[in-house]
Biotite code that builds the C-alpha atoms (Angstrom):
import biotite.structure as struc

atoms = struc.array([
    struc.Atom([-32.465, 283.405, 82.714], chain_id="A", res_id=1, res_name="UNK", atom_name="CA", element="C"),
    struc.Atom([-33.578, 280.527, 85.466], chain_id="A", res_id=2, res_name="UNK", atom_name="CA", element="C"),
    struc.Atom([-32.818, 280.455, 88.418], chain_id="A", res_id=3, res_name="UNK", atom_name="CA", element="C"),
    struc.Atom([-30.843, 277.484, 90.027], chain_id="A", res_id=4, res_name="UNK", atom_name="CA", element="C"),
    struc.Atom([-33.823, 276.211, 91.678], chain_id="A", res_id=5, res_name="UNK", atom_name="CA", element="C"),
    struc.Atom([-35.974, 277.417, 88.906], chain_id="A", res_id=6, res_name="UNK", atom_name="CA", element="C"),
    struc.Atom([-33.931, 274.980, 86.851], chain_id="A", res_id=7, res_name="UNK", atom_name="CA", element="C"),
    struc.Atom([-33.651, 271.924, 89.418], chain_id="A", res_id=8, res_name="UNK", atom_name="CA", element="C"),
    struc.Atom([-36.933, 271.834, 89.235], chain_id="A", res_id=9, res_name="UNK", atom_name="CA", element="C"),
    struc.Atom([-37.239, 272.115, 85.582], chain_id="A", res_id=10, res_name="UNK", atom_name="CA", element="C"),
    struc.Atom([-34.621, 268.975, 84.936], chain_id="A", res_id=11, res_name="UNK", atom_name="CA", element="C"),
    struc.Atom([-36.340, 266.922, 87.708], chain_id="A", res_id=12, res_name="UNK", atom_name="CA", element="C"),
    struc.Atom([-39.583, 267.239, 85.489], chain_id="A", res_id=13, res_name="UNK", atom_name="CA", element="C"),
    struc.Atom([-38.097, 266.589, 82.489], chain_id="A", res_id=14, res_name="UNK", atom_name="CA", element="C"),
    struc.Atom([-36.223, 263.647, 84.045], chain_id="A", res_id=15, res_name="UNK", atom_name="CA", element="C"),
    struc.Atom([-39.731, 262.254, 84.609], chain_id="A", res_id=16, res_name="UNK", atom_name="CA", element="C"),
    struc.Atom([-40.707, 262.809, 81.407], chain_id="A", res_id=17, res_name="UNK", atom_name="CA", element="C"),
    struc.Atom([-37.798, 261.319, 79.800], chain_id="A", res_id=18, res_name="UNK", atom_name="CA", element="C"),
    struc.Atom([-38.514, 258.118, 82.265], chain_id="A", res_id=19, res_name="UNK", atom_name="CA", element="C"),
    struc.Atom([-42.484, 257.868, 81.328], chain_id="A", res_id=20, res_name="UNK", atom_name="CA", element="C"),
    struc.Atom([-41.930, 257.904, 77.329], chain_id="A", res_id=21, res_name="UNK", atom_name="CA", element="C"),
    struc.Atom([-39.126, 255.306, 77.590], chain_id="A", res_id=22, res_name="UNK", atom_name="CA", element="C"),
    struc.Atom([-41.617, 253.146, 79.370], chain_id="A", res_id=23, res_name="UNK", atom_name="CA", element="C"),
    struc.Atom([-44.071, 254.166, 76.391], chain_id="A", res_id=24, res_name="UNK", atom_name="CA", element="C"),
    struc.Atom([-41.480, 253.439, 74.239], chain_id="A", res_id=25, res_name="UNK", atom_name="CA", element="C"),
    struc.Atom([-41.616, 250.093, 75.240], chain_id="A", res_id=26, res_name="UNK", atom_name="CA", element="C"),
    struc.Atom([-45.051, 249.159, 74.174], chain_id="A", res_id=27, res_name="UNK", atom_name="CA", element="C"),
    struc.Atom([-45.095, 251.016, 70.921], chain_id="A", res_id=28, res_name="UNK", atom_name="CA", element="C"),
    struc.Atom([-43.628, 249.199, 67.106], chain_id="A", res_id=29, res_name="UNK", atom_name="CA", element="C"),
    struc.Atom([-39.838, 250.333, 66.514], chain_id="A", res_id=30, res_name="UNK", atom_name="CA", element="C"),
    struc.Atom([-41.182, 250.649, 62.620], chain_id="A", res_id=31, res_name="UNK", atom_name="CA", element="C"),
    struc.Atom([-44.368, 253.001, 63.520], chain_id="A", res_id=32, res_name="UNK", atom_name="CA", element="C"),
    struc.Atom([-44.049, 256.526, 63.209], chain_id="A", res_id=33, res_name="UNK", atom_name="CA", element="C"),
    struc.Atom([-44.872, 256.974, 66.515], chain_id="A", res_id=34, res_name="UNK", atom_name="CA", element="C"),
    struc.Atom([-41.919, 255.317, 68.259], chain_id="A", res_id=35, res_name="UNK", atom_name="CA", element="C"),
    struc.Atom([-39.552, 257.534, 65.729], chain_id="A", res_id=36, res_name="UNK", atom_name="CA", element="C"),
    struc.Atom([-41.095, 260.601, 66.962], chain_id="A", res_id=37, res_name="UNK", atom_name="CA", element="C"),
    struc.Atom([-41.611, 259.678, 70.899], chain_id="A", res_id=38, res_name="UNK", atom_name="CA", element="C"),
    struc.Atom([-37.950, 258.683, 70.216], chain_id="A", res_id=39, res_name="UNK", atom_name="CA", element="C"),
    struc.Atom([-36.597, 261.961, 69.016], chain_id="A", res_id=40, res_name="UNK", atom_name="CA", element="C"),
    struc.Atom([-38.231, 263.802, 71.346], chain_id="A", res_id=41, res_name="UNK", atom_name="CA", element="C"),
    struc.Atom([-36.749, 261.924, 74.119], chain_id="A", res_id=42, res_name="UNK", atom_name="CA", element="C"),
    struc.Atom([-33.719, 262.806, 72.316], chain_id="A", res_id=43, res_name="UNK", atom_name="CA", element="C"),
    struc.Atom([-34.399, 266.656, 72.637], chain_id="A", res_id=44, res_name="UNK", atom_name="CA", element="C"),
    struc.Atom([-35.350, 266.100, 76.151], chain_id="A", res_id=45, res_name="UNK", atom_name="CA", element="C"),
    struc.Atom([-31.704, 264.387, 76.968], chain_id="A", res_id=46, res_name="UNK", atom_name="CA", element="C"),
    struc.Atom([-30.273, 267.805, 74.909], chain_id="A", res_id=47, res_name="UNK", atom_name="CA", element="C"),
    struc.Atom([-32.227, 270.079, 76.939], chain_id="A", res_id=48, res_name="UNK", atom_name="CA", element="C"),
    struc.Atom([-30.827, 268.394, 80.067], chain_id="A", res_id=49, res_name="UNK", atom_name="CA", element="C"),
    struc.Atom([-27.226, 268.560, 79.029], chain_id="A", res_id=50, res_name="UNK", atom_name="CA", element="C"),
    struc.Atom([-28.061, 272.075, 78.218], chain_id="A", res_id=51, res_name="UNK", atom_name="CA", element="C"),
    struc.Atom([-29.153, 272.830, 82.313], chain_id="A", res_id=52, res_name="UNK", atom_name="CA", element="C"),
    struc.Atom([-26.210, 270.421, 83.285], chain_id="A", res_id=53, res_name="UNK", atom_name="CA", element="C"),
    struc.Atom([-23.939, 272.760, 81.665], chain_id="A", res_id=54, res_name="UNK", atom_name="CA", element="C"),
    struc.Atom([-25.426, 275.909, 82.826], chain_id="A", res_id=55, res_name="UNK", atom_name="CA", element="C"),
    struc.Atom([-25.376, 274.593, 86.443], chain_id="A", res_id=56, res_name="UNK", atom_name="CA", element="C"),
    struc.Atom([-21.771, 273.944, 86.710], chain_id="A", res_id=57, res_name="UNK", atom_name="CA", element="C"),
])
């Protein structure tokens, strides 16, 4: 589907991502229901990650 550098590229982005929204994370209330869903999709993020780590081996 992606190439290998297609999909370097792709989990270097999403590694960024996945770094800003943990620092968002940070400032937000664990209770709100905007930590629960910046926290799940970090959570998808991390899958889709796996997912290229797995294709790339």
């Amino acid at each position: 589907m992606f190439s290998n550098v297609e999909l370097r590229h792709i989990r270097l982005c999403l590694v960024r991502q996945i770094a800003a929204g943990r620092a968002e994370l940070l400032k937000l209330d664990e209770d709100s229901d905007e930590y629960m869903e910046k926290a799940n999709d970090l959570m998808v993020l991390d899958s889709i990650i796996a997912k290229i780590d797995r294709e790339q081996s």
